[in-house]
C-alpha positions in Angstrom: -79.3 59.7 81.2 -75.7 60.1 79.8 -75.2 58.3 77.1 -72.0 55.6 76.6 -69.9 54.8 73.6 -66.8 53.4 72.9 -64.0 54.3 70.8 -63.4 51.2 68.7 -59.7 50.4 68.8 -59.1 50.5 64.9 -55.8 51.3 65.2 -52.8 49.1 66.6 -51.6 49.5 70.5 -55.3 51.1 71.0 -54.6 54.3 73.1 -52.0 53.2 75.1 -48.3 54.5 73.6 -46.8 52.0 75.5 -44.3 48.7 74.6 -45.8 47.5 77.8 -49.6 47.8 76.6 -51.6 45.0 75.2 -50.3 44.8 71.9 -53.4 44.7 69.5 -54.0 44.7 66.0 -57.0 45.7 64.4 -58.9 43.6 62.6 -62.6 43.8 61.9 -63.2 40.5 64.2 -61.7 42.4 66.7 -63.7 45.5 66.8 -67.0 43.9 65.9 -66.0 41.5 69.3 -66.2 45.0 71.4 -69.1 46.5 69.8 -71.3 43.5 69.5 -70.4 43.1 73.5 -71.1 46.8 73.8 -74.4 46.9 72.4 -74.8 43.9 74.6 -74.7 46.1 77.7 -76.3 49.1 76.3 -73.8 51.1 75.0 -75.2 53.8 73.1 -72.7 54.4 70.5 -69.5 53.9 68.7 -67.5 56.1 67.4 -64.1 54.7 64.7 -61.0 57.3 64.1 -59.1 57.5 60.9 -55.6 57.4 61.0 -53.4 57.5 57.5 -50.5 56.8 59.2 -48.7 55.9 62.9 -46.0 57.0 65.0 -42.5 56.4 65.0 -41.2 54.3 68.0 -41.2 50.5 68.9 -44.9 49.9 70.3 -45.7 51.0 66.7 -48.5 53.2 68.1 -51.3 53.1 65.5 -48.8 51.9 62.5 -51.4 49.2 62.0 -55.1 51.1 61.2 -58.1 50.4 59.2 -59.8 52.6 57.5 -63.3 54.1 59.2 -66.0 53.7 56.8 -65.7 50.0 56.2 -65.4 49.4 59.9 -68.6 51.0 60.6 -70.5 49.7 57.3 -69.3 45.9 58.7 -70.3 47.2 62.0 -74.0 48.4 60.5 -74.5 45.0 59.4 -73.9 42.9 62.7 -75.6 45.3 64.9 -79.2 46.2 65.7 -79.4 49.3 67.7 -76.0 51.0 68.8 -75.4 54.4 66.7 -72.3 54.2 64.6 -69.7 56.9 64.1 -67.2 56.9 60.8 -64.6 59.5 61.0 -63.7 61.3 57.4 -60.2 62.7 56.5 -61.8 65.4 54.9 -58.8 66.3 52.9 -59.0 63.3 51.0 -62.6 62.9 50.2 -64.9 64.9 47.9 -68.1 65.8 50.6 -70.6 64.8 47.8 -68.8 61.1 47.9 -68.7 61.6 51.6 -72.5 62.1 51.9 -73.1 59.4 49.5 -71.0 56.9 51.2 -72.8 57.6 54.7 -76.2 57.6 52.7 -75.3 54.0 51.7 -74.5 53.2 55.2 -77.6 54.3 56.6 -79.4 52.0 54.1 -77.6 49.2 56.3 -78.2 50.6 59.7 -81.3 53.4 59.3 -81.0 56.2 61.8 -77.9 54.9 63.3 -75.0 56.3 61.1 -73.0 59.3 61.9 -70.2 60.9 60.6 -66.9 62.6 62.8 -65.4 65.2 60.6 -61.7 65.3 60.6 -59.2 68.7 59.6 -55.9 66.9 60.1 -53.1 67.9 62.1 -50.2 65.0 61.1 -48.5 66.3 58.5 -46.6 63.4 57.4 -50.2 61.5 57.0 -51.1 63.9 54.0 -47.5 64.3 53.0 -46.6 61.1 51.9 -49.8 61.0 49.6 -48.8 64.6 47.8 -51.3 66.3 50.1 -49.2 69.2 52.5 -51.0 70.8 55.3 -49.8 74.3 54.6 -50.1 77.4 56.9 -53.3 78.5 55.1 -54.7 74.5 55.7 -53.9 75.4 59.5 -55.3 78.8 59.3 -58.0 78.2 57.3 -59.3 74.2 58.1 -62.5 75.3 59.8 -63.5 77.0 56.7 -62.9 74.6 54.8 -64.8 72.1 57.1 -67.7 74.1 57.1 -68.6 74.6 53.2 -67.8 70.5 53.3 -70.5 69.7 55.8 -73.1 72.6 54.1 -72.8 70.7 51.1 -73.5 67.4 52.5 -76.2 68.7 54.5 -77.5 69.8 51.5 -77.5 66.4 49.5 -78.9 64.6 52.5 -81.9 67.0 52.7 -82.7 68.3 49.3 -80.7 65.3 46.9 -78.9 68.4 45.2 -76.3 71.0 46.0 -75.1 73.8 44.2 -73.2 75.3 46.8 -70.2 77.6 45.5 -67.4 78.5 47.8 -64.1 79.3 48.1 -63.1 75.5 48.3 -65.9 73.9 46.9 -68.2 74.0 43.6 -70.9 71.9 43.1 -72.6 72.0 39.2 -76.3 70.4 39.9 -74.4 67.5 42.4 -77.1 65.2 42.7 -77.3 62.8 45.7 -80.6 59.6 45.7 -81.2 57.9 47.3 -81.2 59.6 50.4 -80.9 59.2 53.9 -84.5 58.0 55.8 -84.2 61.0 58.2 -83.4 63.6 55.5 -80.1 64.3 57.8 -77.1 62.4 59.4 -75.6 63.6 62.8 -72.4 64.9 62.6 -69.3 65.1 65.3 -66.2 67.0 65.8 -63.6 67.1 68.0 -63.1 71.2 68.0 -61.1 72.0 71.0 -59.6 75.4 70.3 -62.2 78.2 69.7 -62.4 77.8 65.9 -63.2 74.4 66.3 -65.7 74.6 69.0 -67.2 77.3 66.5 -67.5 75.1 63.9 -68.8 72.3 65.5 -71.5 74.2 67.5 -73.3 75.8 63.9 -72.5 72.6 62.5 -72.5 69.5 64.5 -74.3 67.2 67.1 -72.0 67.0 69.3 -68.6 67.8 70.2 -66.3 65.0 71.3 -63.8 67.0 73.7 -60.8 65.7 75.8 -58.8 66.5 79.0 -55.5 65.5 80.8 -55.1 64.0 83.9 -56.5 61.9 86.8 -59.9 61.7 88.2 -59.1 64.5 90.8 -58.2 66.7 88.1 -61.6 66.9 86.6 -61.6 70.9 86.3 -60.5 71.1 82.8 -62.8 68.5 81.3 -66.0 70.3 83.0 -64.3 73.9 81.4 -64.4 72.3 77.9 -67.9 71.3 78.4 -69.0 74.4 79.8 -67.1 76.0 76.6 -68.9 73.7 73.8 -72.5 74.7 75.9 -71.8 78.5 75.9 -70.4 78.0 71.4 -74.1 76.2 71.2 -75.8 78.8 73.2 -74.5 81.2 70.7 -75.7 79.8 67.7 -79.3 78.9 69.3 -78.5 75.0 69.0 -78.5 71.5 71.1 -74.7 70.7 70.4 -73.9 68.8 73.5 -70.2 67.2 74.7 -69.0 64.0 74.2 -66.2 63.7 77.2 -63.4 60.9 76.0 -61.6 59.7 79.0 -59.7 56.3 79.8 -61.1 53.4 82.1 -58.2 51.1 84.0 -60.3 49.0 86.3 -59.7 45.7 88.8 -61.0 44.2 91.4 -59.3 46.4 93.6 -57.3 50.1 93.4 -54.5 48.6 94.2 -54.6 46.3 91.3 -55.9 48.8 88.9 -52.6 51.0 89.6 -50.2 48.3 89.2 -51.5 47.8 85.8 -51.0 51.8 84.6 -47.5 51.1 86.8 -46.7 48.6 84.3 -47.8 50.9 81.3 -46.0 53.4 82.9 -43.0 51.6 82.6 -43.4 50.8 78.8 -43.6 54.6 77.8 -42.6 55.3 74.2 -40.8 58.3 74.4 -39.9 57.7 70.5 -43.3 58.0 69.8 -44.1 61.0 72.3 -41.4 62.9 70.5 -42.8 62.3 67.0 -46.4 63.1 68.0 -45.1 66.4 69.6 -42.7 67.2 66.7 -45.7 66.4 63.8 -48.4 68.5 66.0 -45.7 71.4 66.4 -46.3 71.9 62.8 -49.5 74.4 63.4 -48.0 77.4 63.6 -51.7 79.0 64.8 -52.5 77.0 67.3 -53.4 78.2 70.7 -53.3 77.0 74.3 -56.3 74.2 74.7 -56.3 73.2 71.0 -55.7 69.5 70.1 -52.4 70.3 68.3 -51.5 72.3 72.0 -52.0 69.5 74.2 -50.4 66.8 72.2 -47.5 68.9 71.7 -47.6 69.8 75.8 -47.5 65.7 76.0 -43.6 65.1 76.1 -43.2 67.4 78.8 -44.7 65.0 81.5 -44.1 61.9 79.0 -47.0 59.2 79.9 -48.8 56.3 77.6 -51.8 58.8 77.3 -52.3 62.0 78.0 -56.1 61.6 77.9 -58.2 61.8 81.6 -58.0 58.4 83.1 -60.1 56.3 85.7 -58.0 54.0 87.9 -59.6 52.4 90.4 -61.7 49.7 91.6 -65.2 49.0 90.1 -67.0 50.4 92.8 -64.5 53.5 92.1 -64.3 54.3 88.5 -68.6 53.9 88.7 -68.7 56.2 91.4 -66.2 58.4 89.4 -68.0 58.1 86.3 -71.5 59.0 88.0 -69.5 62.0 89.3 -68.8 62.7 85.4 -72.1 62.2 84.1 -73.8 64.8 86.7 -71.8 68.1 84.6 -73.8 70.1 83.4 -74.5 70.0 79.5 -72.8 67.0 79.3 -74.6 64.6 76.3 -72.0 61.4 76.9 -68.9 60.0 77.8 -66.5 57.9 75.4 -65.4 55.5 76.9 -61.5 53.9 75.9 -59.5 50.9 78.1 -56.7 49.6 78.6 -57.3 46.3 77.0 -60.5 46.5 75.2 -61.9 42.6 75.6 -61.4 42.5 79.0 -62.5 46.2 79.7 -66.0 46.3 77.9 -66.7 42.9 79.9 -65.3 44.4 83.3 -67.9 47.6 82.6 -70.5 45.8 81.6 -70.8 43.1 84.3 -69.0 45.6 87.2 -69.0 48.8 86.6 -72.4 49.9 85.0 -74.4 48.3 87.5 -72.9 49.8 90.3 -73.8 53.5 88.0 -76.9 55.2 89.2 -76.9 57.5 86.0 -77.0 53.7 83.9 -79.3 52.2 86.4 -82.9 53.9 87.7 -83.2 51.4 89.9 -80.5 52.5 92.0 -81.0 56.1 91.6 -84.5 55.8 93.0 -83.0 54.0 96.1 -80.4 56.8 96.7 -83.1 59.1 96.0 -84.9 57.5 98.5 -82.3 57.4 101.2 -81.5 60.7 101.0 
């Protein structure tokens, strides 16, 4: 079965860059509201950004953010079984605090921490803390990444590292205790082929994104097939996480006036900056993060993510459609409005899901 998670809205305006969105701002209440709900219904996991800073514009997309690892440690401690995902800004943390702070967590919640490694691609995030992301950062990020998550993989397991590198030196860097498992997952989000590389000899999975509508699906199964053939390669299990966007209603035609309205309230301030900060890697190629989000303004929309419009009877049928591509380990879920979405997929959506119900899968089976 495909597993479910959510992508905790710990930044303001959620993933809509839109003055005409449900203006949220997170607070802790907030997000432990959608992931207590979603472990409710059986979500499998959660997964928190980090953001350091938002767009210009007036929806003030993501100006208002928390910070990842005390969401998730507050999140360990009012939850009993969904996995938890903090995101680390690599460039700011040292990886043997990094592996201690996530060692701590797992204390709290034991087997259900993980940790999303991130390279940065916002300049003015790192800038405006005396941190630039040069041309060598750009050229260079996945190496970087790579001797950071050896050297926590190497506290978690052993309690010591004394890996040398050309980033990193660790002098008898001593980690206790340490996690129960002896490891902690880890996620990336490695679109372009570096990153996918990376995350396949590194990672657990691969959280990967596409543009469009449902009936432009072709991209998001390419990506998967991509992070399944980078795993091949290295002989490993690194499976996709899909992210995509649920707007549901009763009805289609209620579901569509809603993205209308969205539609209406696009940010184009905020489009421009996200484009003009992204434009900054000079090495990026076609399918990277940095690519698509500077490809956004040219067909300006709140989010250039793949969404689900449709009735509840649609966007299950859509996301059964989803979770029958090959290699694919989950989907990551994000709505429009979060309250109202988890409740509309839990009590709508997933029961009308064959993939999230056996019960119903046997029946289709059966009539078939």
């Amino acid at each position: 079965m495909t597993q479910i998670g959510v992508f905790v809205p710990v930044g303001s305006r959620g993933w809509l860059i839109s003055t005409t969105g449900p203006k949220t701002y997170p607070t802790f209440d907030f997000n432990k509201a959608i992931v207590q709900r979603a472990e409710h219904f059986g979500f499998d996991f959660a997964l928190s950004m980090i953001k350091l800073r938002g767009y210009n514009g007036p929806s003030e997309y993501w100006v208002h953010n928390m910070e990842s690892f005390t969401v998730i440690s507050g999140l360990a401690a009012v939850t009993k079984k969904i996995k938890l995902f903090a995101s680390c800004a690599m460039l700011t943390l040292n990886p043997a605090y990094t592996a201690r702070m996530a060692a701590t967590m797992d204390s709290i919640a034991p087997g259900r921490i993980g940790v999303n490694m991130v390279t940065g691609w916002q300049p003015k995030e790192y800038q405006q803390m005396g941190l630039e992301l040069t041309p060598e950062h750009f050229a260079r990020r996945y190496d970087y990444a790579s001797e950071y998550v050896q050297i926590m993989q190497e506290l978690w397991q052993d309690g010591v590292s004394n890996f040398k590198g050309d980033f990193f030196t660790m002098d008898d860097c001593k980690l206790s205790p340490r996690p129960a498992a002896g490891r902690i997952p880890i996620v990336g989000a490695g679109q372009s082929e570096k990153g996918m590389e990376f995350v396949a000899k590194y990672g657990d999975y691969n959280f990967v994104g596409a543009g469009g509508d449902m009936n432009e699906t072709g991209q998001s199964k390419e990506m998967v097939a991509k992070v399944n053939a980078a795993a091949e390669k290295h002989g490993r299990d690194t499976g996709a996480f899909l992210l995509l966007m649920v707007i549901a209603d009763r009805t289609e035609e209620l579901a569509f006036q809603k993205w209308e309205h969205y539609k209406s309230g696009t940010d184009i301030e905020a489009l421009e900056w996200q484009a003009s900060q992204a434009s900054a890697d000079k090495v990026s190629k076609e399918g990277s993060t940095a690519a698509n989000l500077v490809r956004g303004i040219q067909n300006p929309q709140p989010t250039g993510m793949l969404k689900l419009i449709g009735s509840y009877e649609q966007v299950a049928a859509m996301l059964d459609e989803i979770a029958s591509t090959p290699g694919l380990k989950g989907i990551m879920l994000t709505f429009d409005d979060f309250i109202i979405g988890i409740e509309q997929f839990g009590q709508y959506i997933q029961p009308l899901m064959k993939t999230r119900n056996p019960d119903l899968a046997k029946t289709a089976f059966a009539a078939e």
